[in-house]
N, CA and C atoms as an extended XYZ file, in Angstrom:
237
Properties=species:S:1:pos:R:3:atomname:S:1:resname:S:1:resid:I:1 pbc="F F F"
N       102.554       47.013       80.212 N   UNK     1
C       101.899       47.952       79.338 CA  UNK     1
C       101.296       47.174       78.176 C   UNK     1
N       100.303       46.953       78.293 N   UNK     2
C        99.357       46.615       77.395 CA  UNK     2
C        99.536       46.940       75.682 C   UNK     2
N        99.904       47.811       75.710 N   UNK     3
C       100.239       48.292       74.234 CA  UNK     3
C       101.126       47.756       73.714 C   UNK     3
N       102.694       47.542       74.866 N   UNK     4
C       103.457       47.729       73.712 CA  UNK     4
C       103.560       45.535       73.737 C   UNK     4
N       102.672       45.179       74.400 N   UNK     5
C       102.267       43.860       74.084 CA  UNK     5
C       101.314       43.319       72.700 C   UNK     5
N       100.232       44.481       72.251 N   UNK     6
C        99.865       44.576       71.241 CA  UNK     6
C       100.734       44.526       70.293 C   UNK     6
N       101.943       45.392       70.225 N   UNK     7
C       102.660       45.655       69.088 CA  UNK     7
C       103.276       44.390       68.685 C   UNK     7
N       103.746       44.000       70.331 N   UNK     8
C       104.528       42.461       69.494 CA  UNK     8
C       103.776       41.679       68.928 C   UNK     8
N       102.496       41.608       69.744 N   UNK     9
C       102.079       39.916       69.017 CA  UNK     9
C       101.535       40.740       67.309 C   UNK     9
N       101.503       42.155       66.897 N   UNK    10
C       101.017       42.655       65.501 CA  UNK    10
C       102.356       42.334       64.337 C   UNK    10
N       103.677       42.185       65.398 N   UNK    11
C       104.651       42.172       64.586 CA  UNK    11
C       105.208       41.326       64.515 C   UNK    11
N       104.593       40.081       65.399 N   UNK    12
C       105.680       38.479       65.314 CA  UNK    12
C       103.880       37.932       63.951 C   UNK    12
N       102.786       38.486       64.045 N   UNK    13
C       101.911       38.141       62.631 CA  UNK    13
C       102.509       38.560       61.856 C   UNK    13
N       102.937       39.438       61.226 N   UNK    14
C       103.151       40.165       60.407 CA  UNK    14
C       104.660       39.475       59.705 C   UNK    14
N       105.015       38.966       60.541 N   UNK    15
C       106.567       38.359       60.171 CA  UNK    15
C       105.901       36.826       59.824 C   UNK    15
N       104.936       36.106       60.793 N   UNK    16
C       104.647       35.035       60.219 CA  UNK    16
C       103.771       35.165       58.921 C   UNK    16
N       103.087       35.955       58.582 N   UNK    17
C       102.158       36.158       57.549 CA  UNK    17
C       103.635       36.230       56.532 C   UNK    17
N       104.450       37.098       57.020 N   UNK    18
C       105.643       36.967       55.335 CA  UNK    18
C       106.347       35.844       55.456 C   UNK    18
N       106.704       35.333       55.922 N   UNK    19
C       106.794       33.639       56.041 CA  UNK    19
C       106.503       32.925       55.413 C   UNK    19
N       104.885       33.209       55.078 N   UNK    20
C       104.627       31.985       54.773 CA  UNK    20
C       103.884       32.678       53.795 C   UNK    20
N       104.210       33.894       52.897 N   UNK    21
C       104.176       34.170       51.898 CA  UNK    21
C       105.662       34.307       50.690 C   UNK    21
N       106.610       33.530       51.994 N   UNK    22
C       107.779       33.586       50.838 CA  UNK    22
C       108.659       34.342       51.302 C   UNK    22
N       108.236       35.710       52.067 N   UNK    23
C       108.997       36.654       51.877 CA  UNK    23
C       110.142       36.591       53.225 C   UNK    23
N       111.030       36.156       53.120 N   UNK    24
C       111.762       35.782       54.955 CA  UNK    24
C       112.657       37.175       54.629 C   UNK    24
N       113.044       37.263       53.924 N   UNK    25
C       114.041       38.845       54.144 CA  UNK    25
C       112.655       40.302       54.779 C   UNK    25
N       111.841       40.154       54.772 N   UNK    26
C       110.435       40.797       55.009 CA  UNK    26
C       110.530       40.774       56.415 C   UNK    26
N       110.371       39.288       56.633 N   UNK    27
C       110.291       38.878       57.955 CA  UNK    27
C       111.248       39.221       58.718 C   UNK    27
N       112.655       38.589       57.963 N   UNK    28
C       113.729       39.087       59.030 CA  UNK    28
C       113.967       40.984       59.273 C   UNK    28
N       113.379       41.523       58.961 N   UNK    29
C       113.211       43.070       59.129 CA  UNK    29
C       112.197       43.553       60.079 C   UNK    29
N       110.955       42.294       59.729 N   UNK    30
C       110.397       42.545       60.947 CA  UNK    30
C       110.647       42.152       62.260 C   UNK    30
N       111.286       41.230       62.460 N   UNK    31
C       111.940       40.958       63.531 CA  UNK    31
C       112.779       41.158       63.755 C   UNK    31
N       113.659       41.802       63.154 N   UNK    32
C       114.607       42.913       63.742 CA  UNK    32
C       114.485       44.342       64.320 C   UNK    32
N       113.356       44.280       63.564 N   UNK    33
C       112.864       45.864       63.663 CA  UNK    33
C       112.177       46.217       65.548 C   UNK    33
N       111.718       44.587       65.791 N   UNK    34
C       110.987       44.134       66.724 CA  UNK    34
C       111.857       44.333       67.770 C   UNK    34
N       113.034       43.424       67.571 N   UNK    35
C       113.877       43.101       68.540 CA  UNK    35
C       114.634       44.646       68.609 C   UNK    35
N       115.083       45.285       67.834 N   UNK    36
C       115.390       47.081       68.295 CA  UNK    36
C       114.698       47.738       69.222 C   UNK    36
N       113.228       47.679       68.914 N   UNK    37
C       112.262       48.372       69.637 CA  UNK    37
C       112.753       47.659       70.682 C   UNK    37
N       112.656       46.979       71.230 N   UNK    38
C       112.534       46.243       72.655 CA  UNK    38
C       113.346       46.397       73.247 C   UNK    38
N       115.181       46.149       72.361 N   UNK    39
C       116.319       46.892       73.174 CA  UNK    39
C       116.274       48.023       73.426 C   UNK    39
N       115.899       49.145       72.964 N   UNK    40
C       116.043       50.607       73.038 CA  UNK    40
C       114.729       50.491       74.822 C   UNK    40
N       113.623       50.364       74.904 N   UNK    41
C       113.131       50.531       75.779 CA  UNK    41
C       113.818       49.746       76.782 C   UNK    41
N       114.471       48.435       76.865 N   UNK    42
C       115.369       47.908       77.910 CA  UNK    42
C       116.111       49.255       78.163 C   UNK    42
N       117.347       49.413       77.137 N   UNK    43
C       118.260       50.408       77.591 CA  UNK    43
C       117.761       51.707       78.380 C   UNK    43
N       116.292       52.165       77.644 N   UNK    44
C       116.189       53.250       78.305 CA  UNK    44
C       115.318       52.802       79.761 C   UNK    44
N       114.901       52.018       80.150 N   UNK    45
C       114.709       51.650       81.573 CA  UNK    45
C       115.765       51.342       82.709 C   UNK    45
N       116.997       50.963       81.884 N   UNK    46
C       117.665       50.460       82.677 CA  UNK    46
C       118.556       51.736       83.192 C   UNK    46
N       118.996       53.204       81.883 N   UNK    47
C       118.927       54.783       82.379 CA  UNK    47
C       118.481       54.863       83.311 C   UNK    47
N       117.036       54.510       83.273 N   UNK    48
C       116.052       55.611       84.164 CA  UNK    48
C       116.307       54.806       86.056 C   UNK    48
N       116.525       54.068       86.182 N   UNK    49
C       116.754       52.840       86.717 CA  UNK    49
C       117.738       53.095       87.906 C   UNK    49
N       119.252       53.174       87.048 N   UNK    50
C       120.528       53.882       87.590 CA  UNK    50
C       120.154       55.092       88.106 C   UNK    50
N       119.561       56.005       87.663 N   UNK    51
C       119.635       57.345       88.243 CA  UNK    51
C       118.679       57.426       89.013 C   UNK    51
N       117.847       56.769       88.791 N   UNK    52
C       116.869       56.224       90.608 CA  UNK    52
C       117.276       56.248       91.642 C   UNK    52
N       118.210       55.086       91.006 N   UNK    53
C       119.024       54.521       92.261 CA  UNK    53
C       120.345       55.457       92.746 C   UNK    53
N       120.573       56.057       91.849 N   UNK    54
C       121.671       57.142       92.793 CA  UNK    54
C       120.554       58.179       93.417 C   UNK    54
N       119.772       58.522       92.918 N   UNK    55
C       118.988       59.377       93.697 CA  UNK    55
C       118.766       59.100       94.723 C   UNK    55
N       118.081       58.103       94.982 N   UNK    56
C       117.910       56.886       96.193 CA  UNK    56
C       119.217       56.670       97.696 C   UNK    56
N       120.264       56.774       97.028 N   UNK    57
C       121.379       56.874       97.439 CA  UNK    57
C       121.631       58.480       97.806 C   UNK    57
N       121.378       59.197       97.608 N   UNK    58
C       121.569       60.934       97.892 CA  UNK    58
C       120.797       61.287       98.822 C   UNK    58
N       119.886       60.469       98.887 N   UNK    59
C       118.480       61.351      100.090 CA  UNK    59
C       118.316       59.621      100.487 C   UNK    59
N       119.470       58.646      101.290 N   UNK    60
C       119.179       57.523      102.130 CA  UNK    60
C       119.393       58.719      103.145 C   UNK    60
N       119.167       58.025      104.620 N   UNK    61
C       119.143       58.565      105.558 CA  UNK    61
C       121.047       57.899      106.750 C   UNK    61
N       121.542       58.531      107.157 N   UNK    62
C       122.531       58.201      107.444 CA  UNK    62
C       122.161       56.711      108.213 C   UNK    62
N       123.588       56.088      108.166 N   UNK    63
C       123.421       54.342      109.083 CA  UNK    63
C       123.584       54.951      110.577 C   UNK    63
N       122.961       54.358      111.187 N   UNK    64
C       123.115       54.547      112.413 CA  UNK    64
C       124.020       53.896      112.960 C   UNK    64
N       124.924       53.711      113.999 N   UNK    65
C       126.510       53.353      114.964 CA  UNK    65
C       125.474       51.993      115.421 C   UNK    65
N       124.056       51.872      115.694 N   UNK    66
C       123.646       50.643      116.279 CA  UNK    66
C       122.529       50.664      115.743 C   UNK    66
N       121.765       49.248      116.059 N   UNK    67
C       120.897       48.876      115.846 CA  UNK    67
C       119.325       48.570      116.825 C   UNK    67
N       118.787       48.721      116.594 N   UNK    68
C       117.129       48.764      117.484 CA  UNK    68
C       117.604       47.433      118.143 C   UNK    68
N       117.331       47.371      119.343 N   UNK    69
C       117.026       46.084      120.517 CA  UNK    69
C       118.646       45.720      121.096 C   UNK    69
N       119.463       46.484      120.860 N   UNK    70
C       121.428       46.354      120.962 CA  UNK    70
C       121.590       46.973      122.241 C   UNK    70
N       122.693       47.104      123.085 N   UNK    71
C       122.654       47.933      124.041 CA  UNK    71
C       123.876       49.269      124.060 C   UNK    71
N       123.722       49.776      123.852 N   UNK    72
C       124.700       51.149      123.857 CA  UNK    72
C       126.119       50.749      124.679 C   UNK    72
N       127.173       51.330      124.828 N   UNK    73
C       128.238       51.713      125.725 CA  UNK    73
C       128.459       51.532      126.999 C   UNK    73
N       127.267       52.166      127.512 N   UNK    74
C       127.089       51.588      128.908 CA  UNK    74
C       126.555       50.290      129.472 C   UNK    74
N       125.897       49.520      128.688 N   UNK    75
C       125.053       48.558      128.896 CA  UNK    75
C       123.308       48.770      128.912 C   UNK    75
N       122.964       49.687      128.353 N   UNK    76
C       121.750       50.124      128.382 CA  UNK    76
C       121.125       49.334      127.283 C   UNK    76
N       119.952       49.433      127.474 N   UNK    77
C       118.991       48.587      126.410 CA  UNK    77
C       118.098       50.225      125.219 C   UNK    77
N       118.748       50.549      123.982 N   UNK    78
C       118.286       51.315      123.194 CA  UNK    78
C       116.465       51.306      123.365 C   UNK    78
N       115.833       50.005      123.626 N   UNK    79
C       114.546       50.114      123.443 CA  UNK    79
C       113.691       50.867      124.658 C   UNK    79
């Protein structure tokens, strides 16, 4: 996502611009502030993620007893 790539590189300037105006408690807020944003969208992907994947898991389709090209019980060829 394009955007929220904008935001960083607006907010790792913005931290170097207070840098190197002196201000590092500035900075360190902005890069904290940075590094929050970024955990919160991890965490909430990694939500959305899990419950995918159990979903995924609710509507798999049962395993089958064999496999394509195996031969059944009797000796038969499934294919």
């Amino acid at each position: 996502m394009m955007i929220d790539e904008l935001e960083t590189i607006k907010a790792c300037n913005e931290a170097l611009d207070q840098i190197a105006d002196g201000d590092i408690d500035g900075a360190i807020a902005t890069i904290s502030t940075l590094r929050a944003d970024n955990q919160k969208k991890v965490d909430e992907f990694d939500k959305w993620a899990e419950i995918e994947s159990k979903r995924q898991e609710e509507i798999a389709p049962p395993q089958q007893d064999w496999q394509e090209g195996t031969t059944d019980t009797d000796g038969q060829n499934f294919n």
